[in-house]
C-alpha positions in Angstrom: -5.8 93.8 43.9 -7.3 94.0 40.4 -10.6 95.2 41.9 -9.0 97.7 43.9 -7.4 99.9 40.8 -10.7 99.3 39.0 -12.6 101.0 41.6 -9.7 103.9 42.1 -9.5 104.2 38.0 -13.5 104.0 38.1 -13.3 106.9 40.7 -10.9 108.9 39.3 -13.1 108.7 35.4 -16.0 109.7 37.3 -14.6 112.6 38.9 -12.9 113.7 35.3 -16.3 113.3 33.6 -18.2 115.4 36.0 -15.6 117.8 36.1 -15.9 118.2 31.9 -19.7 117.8 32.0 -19.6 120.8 34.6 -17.3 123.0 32.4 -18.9 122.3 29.4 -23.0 122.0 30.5 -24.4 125.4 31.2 -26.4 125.8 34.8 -29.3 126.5 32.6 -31.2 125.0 30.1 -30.6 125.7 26.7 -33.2 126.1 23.8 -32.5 124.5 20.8 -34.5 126.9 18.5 -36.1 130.3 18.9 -38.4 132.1 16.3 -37.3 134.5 13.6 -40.0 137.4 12.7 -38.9 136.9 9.2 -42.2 140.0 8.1 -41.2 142.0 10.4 -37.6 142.7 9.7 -38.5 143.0 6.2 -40.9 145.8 7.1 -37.9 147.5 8.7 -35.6 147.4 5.8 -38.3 149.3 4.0 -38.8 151.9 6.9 -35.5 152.6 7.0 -34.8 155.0 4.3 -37.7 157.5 5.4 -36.0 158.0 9.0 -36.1 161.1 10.6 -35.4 162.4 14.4 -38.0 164.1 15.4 -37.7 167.7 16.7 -38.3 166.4 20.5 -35.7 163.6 21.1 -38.0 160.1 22.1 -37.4 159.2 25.4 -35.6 155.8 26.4 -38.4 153.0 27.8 -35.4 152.8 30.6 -36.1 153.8 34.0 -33.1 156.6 34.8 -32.6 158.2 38.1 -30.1 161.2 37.3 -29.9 164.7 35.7 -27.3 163.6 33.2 -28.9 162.3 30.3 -27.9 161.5 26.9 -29.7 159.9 24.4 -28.1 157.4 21.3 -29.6 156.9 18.1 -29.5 155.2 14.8 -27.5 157.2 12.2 -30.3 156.4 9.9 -32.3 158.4 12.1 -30.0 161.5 12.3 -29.5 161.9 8.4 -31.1 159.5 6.7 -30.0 157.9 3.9 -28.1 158.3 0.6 -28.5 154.6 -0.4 -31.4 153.6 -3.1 -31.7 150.3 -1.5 -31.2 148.1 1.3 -28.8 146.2 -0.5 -26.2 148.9 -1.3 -26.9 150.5 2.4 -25.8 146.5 3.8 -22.9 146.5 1.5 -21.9 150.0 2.4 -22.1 148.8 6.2 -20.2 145.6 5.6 -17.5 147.5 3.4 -17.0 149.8 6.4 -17.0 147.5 9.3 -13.8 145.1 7.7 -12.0 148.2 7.5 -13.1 148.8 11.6 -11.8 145.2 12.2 -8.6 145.6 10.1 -8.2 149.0 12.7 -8.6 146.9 15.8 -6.2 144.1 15.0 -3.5 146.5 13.8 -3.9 148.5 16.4 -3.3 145.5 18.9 -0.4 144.3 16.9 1.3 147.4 17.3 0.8 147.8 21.0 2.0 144.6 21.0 5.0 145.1 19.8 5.8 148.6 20.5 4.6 149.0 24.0 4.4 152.5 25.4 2.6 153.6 28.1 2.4 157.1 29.9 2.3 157.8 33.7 -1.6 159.6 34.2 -2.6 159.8 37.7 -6.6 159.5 37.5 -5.8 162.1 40.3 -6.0 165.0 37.6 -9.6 164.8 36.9 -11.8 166.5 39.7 -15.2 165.3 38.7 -17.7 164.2 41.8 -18.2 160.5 40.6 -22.0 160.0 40.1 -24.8 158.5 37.8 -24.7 160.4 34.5 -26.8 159.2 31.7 -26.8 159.7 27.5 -29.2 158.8 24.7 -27.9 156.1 22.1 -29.0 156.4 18.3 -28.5 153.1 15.6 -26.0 154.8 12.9 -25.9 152.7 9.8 -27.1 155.4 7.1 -23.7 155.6 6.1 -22.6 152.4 6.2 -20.8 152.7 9.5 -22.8 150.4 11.8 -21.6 152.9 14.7 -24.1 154.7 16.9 -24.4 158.5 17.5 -24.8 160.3 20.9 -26.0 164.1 22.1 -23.7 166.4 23.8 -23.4 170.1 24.8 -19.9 171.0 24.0 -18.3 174.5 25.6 -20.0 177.7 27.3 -22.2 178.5 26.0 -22.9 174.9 25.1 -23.7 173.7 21.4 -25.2 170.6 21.3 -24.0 168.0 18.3 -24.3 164.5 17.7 -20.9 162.0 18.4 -20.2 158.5 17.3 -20.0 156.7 20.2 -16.7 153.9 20.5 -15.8 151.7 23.3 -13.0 151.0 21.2 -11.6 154.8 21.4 -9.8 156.8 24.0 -9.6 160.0 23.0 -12.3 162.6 22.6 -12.8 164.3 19.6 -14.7 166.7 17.7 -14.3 168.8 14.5 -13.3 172.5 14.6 -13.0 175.5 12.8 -10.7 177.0 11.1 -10.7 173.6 8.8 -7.9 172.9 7.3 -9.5 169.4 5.6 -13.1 168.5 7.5 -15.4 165.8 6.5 -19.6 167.3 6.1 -21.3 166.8 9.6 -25.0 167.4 10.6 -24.2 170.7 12.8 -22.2 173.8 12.2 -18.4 172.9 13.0 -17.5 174.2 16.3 -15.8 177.2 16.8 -13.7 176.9 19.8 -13.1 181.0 20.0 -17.0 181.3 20.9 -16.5 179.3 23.7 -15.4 180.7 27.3 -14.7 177.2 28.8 -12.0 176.1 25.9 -8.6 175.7 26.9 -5.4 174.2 25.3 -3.3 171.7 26.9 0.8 172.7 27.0 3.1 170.0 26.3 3.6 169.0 29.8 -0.1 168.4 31.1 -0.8 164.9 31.9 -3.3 164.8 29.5 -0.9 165.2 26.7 1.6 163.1 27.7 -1.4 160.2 27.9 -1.4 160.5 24.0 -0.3 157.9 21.9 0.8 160.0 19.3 1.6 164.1 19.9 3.9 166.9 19.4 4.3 170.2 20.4 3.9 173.6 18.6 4.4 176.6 20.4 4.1 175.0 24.0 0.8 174.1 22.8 -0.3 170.1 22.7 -1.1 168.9 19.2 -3.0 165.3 19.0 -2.9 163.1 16.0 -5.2 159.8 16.1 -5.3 157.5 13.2 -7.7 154.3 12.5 -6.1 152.2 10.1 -8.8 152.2 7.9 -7.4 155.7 6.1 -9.5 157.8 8.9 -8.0 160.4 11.1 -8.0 163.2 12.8 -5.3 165.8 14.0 -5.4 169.0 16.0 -5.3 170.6 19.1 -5.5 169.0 22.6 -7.4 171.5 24.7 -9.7 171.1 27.3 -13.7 171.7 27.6 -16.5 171.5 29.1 -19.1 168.9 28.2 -22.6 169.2 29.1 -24.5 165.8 29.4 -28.0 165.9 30.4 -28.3 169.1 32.1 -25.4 168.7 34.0 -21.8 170.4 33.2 -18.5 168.5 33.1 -15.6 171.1 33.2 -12.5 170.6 31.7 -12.7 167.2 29.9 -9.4 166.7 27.8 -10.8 166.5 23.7 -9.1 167.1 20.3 -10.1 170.5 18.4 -9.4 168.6 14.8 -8.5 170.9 12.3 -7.7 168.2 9.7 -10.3 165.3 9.6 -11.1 162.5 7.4 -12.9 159.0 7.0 -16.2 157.4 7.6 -17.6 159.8 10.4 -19.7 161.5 8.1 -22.8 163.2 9.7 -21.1 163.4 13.4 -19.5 166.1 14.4 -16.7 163.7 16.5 -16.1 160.8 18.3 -16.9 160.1 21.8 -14.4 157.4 23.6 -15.4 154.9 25.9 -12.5 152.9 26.0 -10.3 151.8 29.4 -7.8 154.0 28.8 -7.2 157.4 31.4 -8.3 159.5 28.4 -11.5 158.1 27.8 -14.7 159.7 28.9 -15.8 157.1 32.1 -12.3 157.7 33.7 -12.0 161.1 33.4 -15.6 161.4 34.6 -14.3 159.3 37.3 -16.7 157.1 37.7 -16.2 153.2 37.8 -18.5 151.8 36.0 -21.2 153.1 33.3 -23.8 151.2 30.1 -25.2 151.2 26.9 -28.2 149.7 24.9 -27.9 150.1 21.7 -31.4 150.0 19.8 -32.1 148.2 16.6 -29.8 149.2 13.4 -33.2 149.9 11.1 -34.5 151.7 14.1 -35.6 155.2 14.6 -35.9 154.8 18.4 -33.2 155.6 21.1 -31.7 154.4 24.2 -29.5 155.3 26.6 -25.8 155.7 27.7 -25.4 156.0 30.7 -22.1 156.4 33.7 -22.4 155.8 37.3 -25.2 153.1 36.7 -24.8 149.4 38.6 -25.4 146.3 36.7 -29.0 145.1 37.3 -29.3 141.4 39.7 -31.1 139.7 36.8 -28.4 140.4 34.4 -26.1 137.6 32.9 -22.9 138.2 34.4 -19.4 137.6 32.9 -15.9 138.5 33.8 -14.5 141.8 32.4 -10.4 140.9 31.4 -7.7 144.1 30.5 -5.0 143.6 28.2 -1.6 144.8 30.2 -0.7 145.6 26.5 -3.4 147.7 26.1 -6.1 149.2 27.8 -8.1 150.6 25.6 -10.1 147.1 24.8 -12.7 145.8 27.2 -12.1 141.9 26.8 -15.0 139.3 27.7 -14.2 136.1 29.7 -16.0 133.6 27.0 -15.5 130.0 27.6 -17.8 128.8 24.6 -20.8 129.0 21.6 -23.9 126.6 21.6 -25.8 126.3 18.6 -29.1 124.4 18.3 -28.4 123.6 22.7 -25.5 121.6 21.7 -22.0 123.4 22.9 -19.4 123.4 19.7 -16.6 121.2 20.3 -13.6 123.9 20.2 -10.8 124.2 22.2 -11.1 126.8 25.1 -7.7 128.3 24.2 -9.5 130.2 21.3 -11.1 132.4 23.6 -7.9 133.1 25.4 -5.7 136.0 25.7 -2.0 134.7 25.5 1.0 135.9 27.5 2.2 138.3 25.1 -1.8 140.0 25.0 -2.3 138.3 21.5 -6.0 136.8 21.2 -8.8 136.8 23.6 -12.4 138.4 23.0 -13.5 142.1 23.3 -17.1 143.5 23.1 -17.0 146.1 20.6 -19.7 149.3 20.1 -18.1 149.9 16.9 -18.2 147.2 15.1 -21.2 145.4 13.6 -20.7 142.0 12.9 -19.1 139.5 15.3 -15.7 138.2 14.4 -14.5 134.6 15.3 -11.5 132.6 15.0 -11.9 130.9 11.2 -11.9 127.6 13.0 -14.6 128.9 15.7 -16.3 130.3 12.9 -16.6 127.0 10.3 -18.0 124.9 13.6 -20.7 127.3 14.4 -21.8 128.0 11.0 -22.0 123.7 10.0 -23.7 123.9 13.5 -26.3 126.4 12.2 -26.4 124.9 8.5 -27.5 121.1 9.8 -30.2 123.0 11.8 -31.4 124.9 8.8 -32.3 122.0 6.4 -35.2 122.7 5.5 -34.8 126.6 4.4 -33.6 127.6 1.0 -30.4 128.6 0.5 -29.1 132.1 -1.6 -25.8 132.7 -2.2 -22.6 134.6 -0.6 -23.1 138.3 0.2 -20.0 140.0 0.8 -18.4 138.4 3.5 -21.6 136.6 5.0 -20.9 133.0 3.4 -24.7 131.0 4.9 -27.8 132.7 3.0 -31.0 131.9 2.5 -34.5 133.1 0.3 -36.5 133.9 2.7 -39.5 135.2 0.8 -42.5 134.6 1.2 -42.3 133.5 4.8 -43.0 135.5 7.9 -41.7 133.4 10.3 -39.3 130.7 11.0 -37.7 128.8 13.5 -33.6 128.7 13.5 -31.2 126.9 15.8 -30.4 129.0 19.0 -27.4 130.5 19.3 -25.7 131.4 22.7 -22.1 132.6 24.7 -21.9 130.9 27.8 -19.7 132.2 30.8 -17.9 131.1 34.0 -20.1 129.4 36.5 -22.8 128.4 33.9 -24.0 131.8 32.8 -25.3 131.9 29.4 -26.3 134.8 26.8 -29.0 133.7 24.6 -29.1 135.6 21.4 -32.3 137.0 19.8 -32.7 135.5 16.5 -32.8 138.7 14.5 -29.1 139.7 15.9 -27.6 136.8 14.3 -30.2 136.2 11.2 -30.3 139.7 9.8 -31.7 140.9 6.2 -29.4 142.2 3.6 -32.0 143.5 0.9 -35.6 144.0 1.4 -36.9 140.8 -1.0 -36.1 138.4 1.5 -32.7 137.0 1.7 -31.1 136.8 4.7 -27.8 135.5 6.2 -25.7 134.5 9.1 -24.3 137.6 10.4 -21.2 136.1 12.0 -17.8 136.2 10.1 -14.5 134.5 10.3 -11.2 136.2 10.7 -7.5 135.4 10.5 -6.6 137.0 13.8 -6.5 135.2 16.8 -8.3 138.5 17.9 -12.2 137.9 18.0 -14.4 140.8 18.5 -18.6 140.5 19.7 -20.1 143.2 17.2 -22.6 145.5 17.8 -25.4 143.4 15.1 -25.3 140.8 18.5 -25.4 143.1 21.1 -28.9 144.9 19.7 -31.4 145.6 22.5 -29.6 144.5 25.3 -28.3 147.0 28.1 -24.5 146.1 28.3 -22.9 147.2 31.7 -19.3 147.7 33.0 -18.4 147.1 36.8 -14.7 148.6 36.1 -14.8 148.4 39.8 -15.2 144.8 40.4 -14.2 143.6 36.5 -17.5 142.3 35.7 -19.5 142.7 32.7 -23.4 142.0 32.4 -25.9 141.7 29.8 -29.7 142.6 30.9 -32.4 142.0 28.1 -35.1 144.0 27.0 -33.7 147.0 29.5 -33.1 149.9 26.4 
């Protein structure tokens, strides 16, 4: 009798165990350490003040297969830079990006609580869906950590540079007259020089997809606000966008006449997000991906729309948020650091019933953002793997530092996001150890956060071509492939 419950209980403790082990044990090996080209980042902070683009925009190493091109590129390589050191530039960036996160998780809380949500039919927009592609520029001369974009805008078409947000729905750009504009690289567009521009009236579709608009003369006005004190207001109008050497007619964007914040040196913003006003819907097109180069890098990459997800990529699930749409979330079950998973619960990757929590992947931020809890188990990880290097202190909100100088290269615990079914993102160690002067001291570029909110940053995401499958909700990571 005895010996037939200890063999059911034995079952049923086997069963449980390799049902854990399987959930929590990637499909793949994991490496416990990877290098860190401690000289060559260095180099890089140093480089990084004298950046210029070059008259002939450098071509993307990635193979494309379309007319429409754009190209993205570092801010730093657009202006340059107004900082006198690395230091300042990395406290100007970090300074910039909590206000970005302090945006985000306002911006959820409201649409959490205030839900409204306008009837668009995807039905309006008459573009032929297929494969359009965009350069991608690092932009952290300002302190932004956001990246800049190419585009032709009206007919005839003026090409300026736009930050580019997957954060964002609405298309922006300044134009004349200003009443209150911000300094950009290029002349502010005029929209009267331009045959193709066309206001919306108050009962288009496209300006009833607004958050936040009124109406002046039967003529849309559009008002966007980022919680960090930056806006932009003006009129909704329609236009034509020319990306590559293709032409995009009437693609709903602001004409700001009143604009302020931390865009300086673009002449707009470029959204990416999942809403119907965003630039992949109302190009139609169901899926589309970025690579966005290194932040102290004058080279460029592409955006581009249309384009599938490679077979070798690292595939996870792509999640909505009912509440709002704008946010791509990432299905994340877990961290590893050093090979060893952290012990957290899964629920603090989650998105709850009311659309609280969960994990989005984020353009426009830099710096990753966990759960505080999350956060103080992967940095202990990280800190009992890193025994043997020298510690500096706190900079700004990066709490593990160390003296690097005089080394040129190290080896650091691995860090890694694992998936469903075993997938696993392995993380270069220069996205997650990254300089913040040019002497030597580096630090741990993840940070905690209060909100059950956490968002993957752009700092991680460096030099990996991330795609969207709206189509099938997937999203995939493919290394190396800017």
């Amino acid at each position: 009798m005895c010996s037939h419950r200890c063999f059911l209980l034995l079952i049923f403790f086997l069963a449980s165990h390799s049902s854990v082990t399987s959930r929590i044990l990637p499909k793949i090996s994991v490496t416990t350490s990877t290098t860190l080209d401690v000289a060559d980042s260095i180099r890089k902070t140093k480089d990084a003040s004298s950046f210029r683009l070059n008259q002939q925009e450098e071509q993307s190493q990635y193979p494309t297969s379309s007319s429409f091109s754009l190209q993205l590129h570092s801010r730093a390589s657009v202006r340059g830079t107004e900082h006198t050191d690395y230091n300042s530039l990395t406290l100007a960036r970090l300074h910039r990006d909590s206000a970005r996160v302090k945006s985000l998780t306002a911006r959820l809380y409201l649409a959490i609580n205030n839900i409204t949500k306008a009837d668009l039919k995807h039905t309006m927009y008459t573009t032929e869906q297929e494969e359009i592609e965009a350069p991608l520029i690092s932009g952290t001369t300002q302190g932004s950590g956001e990246y800049f974009t190419r585009v032709g805008i009206g007919s005839p078409a003026r090409e300026v540079y736009m930050v580019l947000d997957t954060g964002s729905d609405v298309n922006w750009l300044q134009c004349a007259p200003c009443a209150e504009c911000y300094h950009q690289t290029e002349p502010i567009f005029e929209p009267t020089t331009s045959s193709s521009y066309a206001t919306l009236s108050c009962d288009a579709p496209q300006c009833k997809a607004l958050e936040a608009s009124e109406c002046r003369n039967a003529t849309c006005l559009y008002e966007v606000s980022y919680g960090d004190g930056s806006f932009t207001a003006g009129d909704f109008a329609t236009e034509t966008f020319t990306i590559g050497s293709a032409s995009v007619d009437n693609v709903a964007v602001g004409c700001g006449h009143s604009n302020q914040g931390l865009f300086v040196g673009a002449a707009g913003l470029l959204g990416l997000g999942g809403g119907l006003l965003a630039l992949p819907s109302q190009l139609n097109t169901t899926s589309f991906s970025y690579c966005l180069v290194d932040r102290d890098s004058d080279t460029s990459s592409t955006v581009e729309f249309g384009s599938d997800i490679p077979n070798d990529a690292v595939v996870a699930p792509l999640l909505r948020n009912h509440q709002l749409d704008t946010f791509y979330y990432l299905g994340l079950t877990g961290i590893s650091v050093g090979g060893e998973m952290l012990e957290i619960p899964a629920s603090s990757f989650e998105m709850d019933e009311s659309g609280g929590g969960g994990v989005i992947i984020d353009s426009g931020t830099a710096v990753t953002r966990l759960q505080t809890g999350v956060y103080d188990s992967l940095r202990d990880a990280f800190v009992k793997g890193t025994t043997d290097l020298e510690r500096a202190g706190e900079v700004a909100m990066f709490d593990t530092c160390y003296d690097l100088s005089g080394k040129t290269t190290i080896e650091v615990p691995s860090v890694a996001f694992h998936f469903p079914g075993g997938n696993m993102l392995a993380l270069p160690a220069k996205n997650y150890m990254i300089p913040v002067d040019s002497v030597g001291t580096f630090c741990l570029a993840f940070a905690p956060t209060a909100s059950s909110l956490a968002i993957i940053g752009n700092v991680q995401q460096q030099g990996t071509r991330v795609g969207f499958d709206l189509a099938n909700s997937l999203i995939g990571f493919s290394a190396n492939k800017c």
